[in-house]
N, C-alpha and C positions, 0 to 999 in steps of 0.2 A: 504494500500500500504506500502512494508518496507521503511521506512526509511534511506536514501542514507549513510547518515552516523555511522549504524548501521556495526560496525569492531570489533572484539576480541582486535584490538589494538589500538582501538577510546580511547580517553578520557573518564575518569568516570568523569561524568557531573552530583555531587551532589549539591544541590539547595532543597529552600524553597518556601513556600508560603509567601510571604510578601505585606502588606499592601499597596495599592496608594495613600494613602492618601497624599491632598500635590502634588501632581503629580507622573507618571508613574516613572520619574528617581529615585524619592527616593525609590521607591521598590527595581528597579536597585542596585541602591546602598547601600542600606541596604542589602541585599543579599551579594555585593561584600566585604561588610566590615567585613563579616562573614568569607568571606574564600571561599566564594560557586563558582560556574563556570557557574549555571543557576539558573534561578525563576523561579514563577508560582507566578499572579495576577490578580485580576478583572481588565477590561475594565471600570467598572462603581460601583456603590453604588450594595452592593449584594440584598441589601433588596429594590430596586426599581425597579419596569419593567422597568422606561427608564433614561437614562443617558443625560448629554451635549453632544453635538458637539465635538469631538477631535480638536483643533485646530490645525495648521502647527507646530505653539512653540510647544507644549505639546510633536505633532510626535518628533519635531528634537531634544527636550531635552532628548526624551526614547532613541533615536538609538545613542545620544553623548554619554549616559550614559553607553549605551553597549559596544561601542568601547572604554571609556573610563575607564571599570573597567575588560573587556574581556568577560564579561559575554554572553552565547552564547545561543541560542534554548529558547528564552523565552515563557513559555506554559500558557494559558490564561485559566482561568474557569469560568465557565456559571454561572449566575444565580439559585439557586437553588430555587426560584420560577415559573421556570419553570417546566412544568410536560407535553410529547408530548406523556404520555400515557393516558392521560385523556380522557373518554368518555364523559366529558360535552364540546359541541362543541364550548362554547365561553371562558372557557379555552384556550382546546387545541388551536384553533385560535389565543389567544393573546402568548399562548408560540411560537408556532411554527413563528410569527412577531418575538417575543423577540429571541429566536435562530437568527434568521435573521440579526438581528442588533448587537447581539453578535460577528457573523462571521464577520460582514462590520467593526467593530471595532477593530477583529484582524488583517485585512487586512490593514484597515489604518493604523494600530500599526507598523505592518510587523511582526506578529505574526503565527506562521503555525501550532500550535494544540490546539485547546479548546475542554478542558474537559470538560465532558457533563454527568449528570446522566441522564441514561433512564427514568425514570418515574414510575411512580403508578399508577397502572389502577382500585384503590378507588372501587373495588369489582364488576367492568367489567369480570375480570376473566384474565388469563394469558395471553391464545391465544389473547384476543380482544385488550387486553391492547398490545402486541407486536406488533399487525398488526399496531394499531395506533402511537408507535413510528416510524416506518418501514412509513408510510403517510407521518406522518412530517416531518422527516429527508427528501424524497423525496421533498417533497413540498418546502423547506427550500435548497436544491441542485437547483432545479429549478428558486428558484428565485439569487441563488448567484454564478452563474453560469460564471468562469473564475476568480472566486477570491481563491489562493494560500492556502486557509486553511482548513486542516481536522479535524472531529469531532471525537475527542476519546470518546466512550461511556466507562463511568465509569464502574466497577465492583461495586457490592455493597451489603454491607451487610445481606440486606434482612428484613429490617425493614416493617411493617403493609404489605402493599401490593407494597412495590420495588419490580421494575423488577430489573433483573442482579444482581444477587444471584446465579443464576445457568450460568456454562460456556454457557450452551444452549440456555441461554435466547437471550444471544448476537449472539450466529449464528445463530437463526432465526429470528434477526432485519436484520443481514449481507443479508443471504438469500432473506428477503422480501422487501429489498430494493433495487430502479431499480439499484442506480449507488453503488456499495459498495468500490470502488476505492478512493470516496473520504472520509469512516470512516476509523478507526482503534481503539485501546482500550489502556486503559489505568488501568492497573494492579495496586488495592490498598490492601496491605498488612493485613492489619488490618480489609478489606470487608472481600479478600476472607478466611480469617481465622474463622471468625465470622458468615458468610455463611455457614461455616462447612467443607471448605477445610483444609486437615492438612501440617505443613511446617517443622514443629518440630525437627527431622533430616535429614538424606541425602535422606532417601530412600524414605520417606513420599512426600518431597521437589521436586526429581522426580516424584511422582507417580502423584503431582499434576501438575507440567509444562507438565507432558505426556500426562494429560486428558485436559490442555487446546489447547496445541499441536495439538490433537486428536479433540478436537469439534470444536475451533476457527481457529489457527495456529499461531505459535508462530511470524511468519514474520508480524502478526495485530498489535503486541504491540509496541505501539510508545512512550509509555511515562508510569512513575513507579511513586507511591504515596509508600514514604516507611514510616510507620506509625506502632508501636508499641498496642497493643487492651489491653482496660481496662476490658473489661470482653472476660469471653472463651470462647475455639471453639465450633460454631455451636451456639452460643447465640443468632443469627442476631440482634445483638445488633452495633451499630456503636458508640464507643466511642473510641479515640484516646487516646495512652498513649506515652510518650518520649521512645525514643529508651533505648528495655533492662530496660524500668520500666513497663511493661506490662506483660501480660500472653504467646505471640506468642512462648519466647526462641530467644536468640541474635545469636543462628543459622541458623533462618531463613532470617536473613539482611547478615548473613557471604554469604550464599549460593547466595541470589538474587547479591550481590556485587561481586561476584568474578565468576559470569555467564558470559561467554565469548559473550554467545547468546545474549547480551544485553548491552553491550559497546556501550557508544556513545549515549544512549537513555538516555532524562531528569529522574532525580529520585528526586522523590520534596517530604520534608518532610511539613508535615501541621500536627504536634506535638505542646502542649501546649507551647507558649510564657510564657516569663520571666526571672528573676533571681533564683536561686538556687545557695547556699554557696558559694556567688560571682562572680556564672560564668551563662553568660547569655545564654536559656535553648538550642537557636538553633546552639549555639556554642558546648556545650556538646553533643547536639547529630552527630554534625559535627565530633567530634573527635572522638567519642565511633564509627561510622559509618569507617571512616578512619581508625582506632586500628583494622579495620578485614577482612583489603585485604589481599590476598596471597604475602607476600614478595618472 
């Protein structure tokens, strides 16, 4: 479904991924102390299927922290041990729980997109592996059924056997799933280049929003992972490099940033942390990202 606030004259709403640790606000606020306008954060421990209880404190300290730094649209990511393409049935089973409790978590959060990787169908084969995301996902709308938050199915690079590598992969989970109203996607820079789309200059840059255009459609995308790739295109390699320290070309973050089609949708960098010659790394790519709007 688009995105209400999806305007050519929305705010560009730059954000990272930051740590919870400590509680949901300090992510908040680590974010705001950057300079950003959104995050992206786990709900829970990434490496454990199950988390605590959210308390009422914990909610009201996240939404103080939001009003209190402006921070808007915060976007939540799944577990990546989950896999709802999995043909061994008590996997899939405990993912398609864990998605579940995912969702209830952004909902008590007051969270409305979790990014979500489709899965690896571990040498089930494509089709079987897709049907089976397409199950969960249903399965997992069935049980959270009136709660405010949509699942962006990740792009992605295309490692062993990931699904969503190819734009097509994602429209025939859209397709094979009853309710598709409550996904959308979420575009990661550094996937689809590594995947073996090209972004490189202008004309490449369209040729690839016109074939997602063309398979998915561009009103799916709700949320942008802008991410820089340490190895090249068509690698299916997923390795993250800081903005303009990678192989992509700091033309293809000119172009996704000054895309009128996408105003107003979260763009969350998950680029290496740290310091570099002083300056701390999610600040420089804050600034090098800003240095290449259209004045």
């Amino acid at each position: 479904m688009p995105r209400e606030s999806r305007s050519p004259s929305a705010p560009l709403l730059l954000g990272a991924h930051m740590s919870m640790a400590g509680g949901y606000d300090r992510a908040v606020r680590a974010a705001g102390a950057v300079g950003f306008r959104t995050v992206q954060l786990f709900t829970k421990n990434n490496n454990q299927w199950k988390g605590p209880p959210i308390a009422d404190a914990h909610v009201a300290a996240f939404r103080a922290a939001l009003d209190e730094t402006g921070i808007v649209d915060p976007v939540a990511h799944a577990s990546y041990l989950i896999n709802l393409a999995s043909p061994d049935d008590a996997l899939w089973t405990k993912s398609v729980d864990a998605t579940v409790v995912e969702v209830e978590r952004c909902a008590r959060l007051g969270i409305a997109e979790l990014v979500l990787h489709p899965g690896a169908h571990v040498g089930s084969g494509e089709d079987a592996g897709l049907r089976r995301v397409a199950d969960a996902l249903d399965a997992v709308a069935a049980r959270t059924a009136g709660l405010a938050v949509t699942i962006d199915l990740e792009t992605t690079a295309g490692q062993g056997t990931c699904l969503g590598h190819r734009f097509e992969h994602l429209r025939t989970i859209l397709e094979l799933a009853s309710d598709p109203s409550r996904l959308g996607i979420c575009v990661d820079t550094c996937h689809i280049f590594a995947a073996g789309y090209p972004l490189a200059d202008r004309s490449l840059y369209d040729e690839t929003l016109n074939e997602l255009d063309r398979v998915v459609g561009l009103d799916r995308v709700r949320v942008w992972h802008l991410n820089d790739s340490v190895k090249g295109r068509a690698s299916r390699v997923d390795r993250h490099a800081g903005i303009g320290a990678g192989t992509l070309g700091i033309d293809s973050f000119r172009f996704v940033l000054n895309d009128p089609r996408f105003r107003g949708l979260p763009m969350i960098l998950e680029t290496p942390k740290g310091i570099e010659d002083g300056e701390e790394l999610d600040a420089r790519n804050r600034r090098v990202l800003l240095g290449l709007l259209a004045r």
